[in-house]
Structure formats: structure tokens, C-alpha cells
C-alpha positions in Angstrom: 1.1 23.9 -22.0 1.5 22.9 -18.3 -0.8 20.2 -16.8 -1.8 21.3 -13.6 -1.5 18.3 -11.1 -5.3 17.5 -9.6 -4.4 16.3 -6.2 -6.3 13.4 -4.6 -9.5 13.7 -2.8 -11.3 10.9 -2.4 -10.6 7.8 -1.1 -10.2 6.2 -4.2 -8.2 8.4 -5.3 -5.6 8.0 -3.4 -2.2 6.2 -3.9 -1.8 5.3 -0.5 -5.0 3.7 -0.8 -4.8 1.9 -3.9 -1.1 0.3 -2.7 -2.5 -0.5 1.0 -5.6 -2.3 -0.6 -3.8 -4.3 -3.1 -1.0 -5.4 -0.4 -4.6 -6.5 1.0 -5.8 -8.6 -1.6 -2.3 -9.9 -2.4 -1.6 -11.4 0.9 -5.4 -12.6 0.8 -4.3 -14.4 -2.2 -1.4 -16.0 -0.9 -2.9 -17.1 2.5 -4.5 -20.8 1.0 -1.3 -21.3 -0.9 0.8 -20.7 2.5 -2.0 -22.8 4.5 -1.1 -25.4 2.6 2.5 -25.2 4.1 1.9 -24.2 7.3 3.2 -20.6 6.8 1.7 -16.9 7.4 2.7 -14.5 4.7 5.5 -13.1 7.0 7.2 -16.7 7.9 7.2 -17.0 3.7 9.1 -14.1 3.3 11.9 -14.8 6.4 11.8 -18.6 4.5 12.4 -16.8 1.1 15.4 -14.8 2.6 17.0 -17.9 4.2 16.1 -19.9 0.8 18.6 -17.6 -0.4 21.1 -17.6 2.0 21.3 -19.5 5.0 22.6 -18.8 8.6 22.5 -15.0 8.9 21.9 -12.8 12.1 18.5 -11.8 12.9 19.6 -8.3 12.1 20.3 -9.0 8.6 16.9 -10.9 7.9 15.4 -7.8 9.3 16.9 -6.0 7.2 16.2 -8.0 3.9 12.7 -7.7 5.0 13.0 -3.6 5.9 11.1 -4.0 9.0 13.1 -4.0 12.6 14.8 -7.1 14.6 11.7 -7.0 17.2 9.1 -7.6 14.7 11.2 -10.1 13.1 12.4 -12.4 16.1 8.6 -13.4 16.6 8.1 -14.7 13.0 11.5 -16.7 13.7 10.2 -17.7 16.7 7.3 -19.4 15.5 9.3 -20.6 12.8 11.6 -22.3 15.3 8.3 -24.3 16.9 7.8 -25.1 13.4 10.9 -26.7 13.1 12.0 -24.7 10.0 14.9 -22.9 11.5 17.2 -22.8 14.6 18.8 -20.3 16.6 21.2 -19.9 18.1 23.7 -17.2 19.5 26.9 -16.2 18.6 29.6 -17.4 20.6 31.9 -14.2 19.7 29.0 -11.5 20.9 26.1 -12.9 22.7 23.7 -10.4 21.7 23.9 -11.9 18.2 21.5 -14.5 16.9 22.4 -16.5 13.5 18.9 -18.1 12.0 19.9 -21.6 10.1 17.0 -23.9 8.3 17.1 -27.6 9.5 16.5 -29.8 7.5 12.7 -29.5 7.3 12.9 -25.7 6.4 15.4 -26.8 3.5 12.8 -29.1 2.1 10.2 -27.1 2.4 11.6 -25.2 -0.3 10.5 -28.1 -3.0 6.8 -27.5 -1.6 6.7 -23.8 -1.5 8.2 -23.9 -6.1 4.6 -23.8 -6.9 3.5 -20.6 -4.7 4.9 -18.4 -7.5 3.2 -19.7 -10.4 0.2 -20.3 -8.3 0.1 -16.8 -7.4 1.1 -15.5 -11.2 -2.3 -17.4 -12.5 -4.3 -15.8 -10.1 -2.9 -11.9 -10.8 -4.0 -13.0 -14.7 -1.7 -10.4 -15.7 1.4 -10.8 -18.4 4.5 -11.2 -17.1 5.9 -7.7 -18.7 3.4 -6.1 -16.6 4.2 -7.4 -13.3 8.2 -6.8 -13.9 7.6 -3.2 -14.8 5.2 -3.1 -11.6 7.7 -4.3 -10.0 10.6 -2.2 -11.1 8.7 0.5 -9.9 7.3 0.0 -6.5 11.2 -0.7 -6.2 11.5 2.6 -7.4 9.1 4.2 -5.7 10.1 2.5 -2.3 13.8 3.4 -2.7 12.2 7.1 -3.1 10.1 6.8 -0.3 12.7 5.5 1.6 15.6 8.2 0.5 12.8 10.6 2.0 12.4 9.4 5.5 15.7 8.7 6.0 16.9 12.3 6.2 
């Protein structure tokens, strides 16, 4: 037998909705952990990509963070009043821009270790759940994406 799909009506019901809201809450949660460093939710996340690897282009940070180089440059920006990062531009093509952490953005990763398990004890969910979450929002990003993209 065939379940016939009962498609969303109400505001609750939708997914949109339900992923929009809890991107919400989660970046409410976060904000007193990142107050304590100094850092809006989007400067965290440019800091987590250069955590990982240091001196890239602006373009590549955009990238890691799937949103475009003119909404990223203001977060580095800010970041560079900070005193977390430098930039500076390429001497091979001008238009580029690598994005280095000085020496206070490197040591700011040891403050920002506990974020993570701060944030894990306030989701009070098991650590199964949130990898299978995880795994798929990837999925269903990498979907969503393959679907605009055309």
C-alpha cells in the first residue's frame, strides 16, 4: 500500500520552518559562549576555518563557509580590528587577499576548546543523535545545493 505524502500547511509544519527556527535557537545558544571571547557567531566560524588552516584567500574562506567573498570580507574585517587576523594582498595578483591569524587569533583557539562541549550540554542530546543530525543536514544541504546549482 502507498502512503500518500500529506504536504505541509501550517506553519509548524513546515521544514523550512523547523530548520530556520532551530538555526535560531542555536546561534542564541552560542552567543554567551562567543561573548565571552569577543566573537559574533559568524567571526567563530571564519576563526574555525583558519583554526584549520591558516593563510588562505578570502575566496576560499568564503567558500568553506558557502556564503560569498562580500559577506565574508566584513566579518574579516572586524576580525582584523580585533586583532585576530591580518590581511594582506597578494603580491602575484592584487585582487587577491590571504587572511593569516596573529598571534592573538592562534591563542584564542585554547579559549574557544570549551564552546563545543559547552554547547553539547546545552543540546542535552546523545552524541549518536547529533552525528546522524549531522550527517544529514550534510545530506540534505548537498541536495539542496545539487538543485540550485543547475
Amino acid at each position: 500500500m502507498n502512503s500518500v505524502l500529506t504536504l505541509p500547511q501550517t506553519l509548524d509544519e513546515q521544514l523550512c520552518f523547523a530548520l530556520y527556527s532551530t538555526s535560531h535557537a542555536m546561534t542564541k545558544a552560542y552567543k554567551p559562549l562567543l561573548d565571552k571571547l569577543s566573537l559574533t557567531y559568524p567571526q567563530y566560524l571564519a576563526m574555525l576555518v583558519l583554526w584549520e588552516r591558516d593563510d588562505l584567500a578570502v575566496k576560499d574562506i568564503a567558500a568553506r563557509l558557502d556564503l560569498d567573498s562580500a559577506t565574508v570580507t566584513p566579518i574579516l574585517k572586524r576580525l582584523e580590528a580585533l586583532g585576530y587576523v591580518e590581511r594582506v594582498r597578494s603580491a602575484a595578483d592584487e585582487r587577491v587577499v590571504f587572511v593569516r591569524l596573529t598571534a592573538d587569533g592562534a591563542a584564542l583557539k585554547d579559549t574557544a576548546r570549551t564552546v563545543p562541549a559547552d554547547l553539547f550540554c546545552a543540546m542535552q542530546q546523545t552524541p549518536e543523535f547529533l552525528v546522524r543530525l549531522r550527517s544529514d543536514l550534510k545530506r540534505l544541504h548537498d541536495a539542496l545545493s545539487a538543485s540550485t546549482d543547475r
